[in-house]
C-alpha positions, 0 to 999 in steps of 0.5 A: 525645427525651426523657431518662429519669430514672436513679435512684440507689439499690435499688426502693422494693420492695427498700428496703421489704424490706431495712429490714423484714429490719433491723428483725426482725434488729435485734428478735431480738438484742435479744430475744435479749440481753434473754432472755439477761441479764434484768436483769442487764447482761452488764458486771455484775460491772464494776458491782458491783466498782467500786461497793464501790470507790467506796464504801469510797474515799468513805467512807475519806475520813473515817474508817477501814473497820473489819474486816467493815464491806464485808460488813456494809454489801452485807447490810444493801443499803448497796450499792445496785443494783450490789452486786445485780449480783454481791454478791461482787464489790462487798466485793472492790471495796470491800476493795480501796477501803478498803485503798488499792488501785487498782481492777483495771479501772483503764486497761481499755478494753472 
């Protein structure tokens, strides 16, 4: 007698099927993500903040902020492409950076 062989696992049928249906689920919440924040990535603001605060603490090194330089600087693109994700917060960051205050995302997890 002959033993048959067990196998371990789904049909290559069921297999087939349960990787498609990943690949389409896995393809539409992508869309999904991509259709909803564009170019922006949805953590934008965080990027922006923390951009204008290392700008201003890099540049508080050398020499002394003067009034208005954060907003001067993100009009004149001296931001670079985080203060295009949210202009506003880039000169608060920077602010807070040129004023030796601690970032507010310091010790925040996500």
């Amino acid at each position: 007698m002959e033993r048959q062989k067990v196998q371990a696992g789904p049909s290559r049928g069921k297999l087939v099927v349960g990787v498609v249906a990943f690949a389409l689920f896995g393809t539409g919440v992508a869309w999904g993500l991509i259709d909803r924040y564009d170019e922006r990535p949805p953590w934008g603001t965080d990027i922006a903040y923390e951009g204008g605060y290392l700008t201003a603490v890099r540049i508080a090194k050398f020499r002394e902020l003067r009034d208005g330089e954060c907003a001067e600087m993100e009009r004149t693109g001296l931001g670079g492409t985080p203060a295009t994700h949210d202009p506003g917060a880039w000169v608060a960051g920077c602010l807070d950076g040129a004023a030796g205050r601690p970032s507010r995302n310091q010790g925040i997890v996500r």
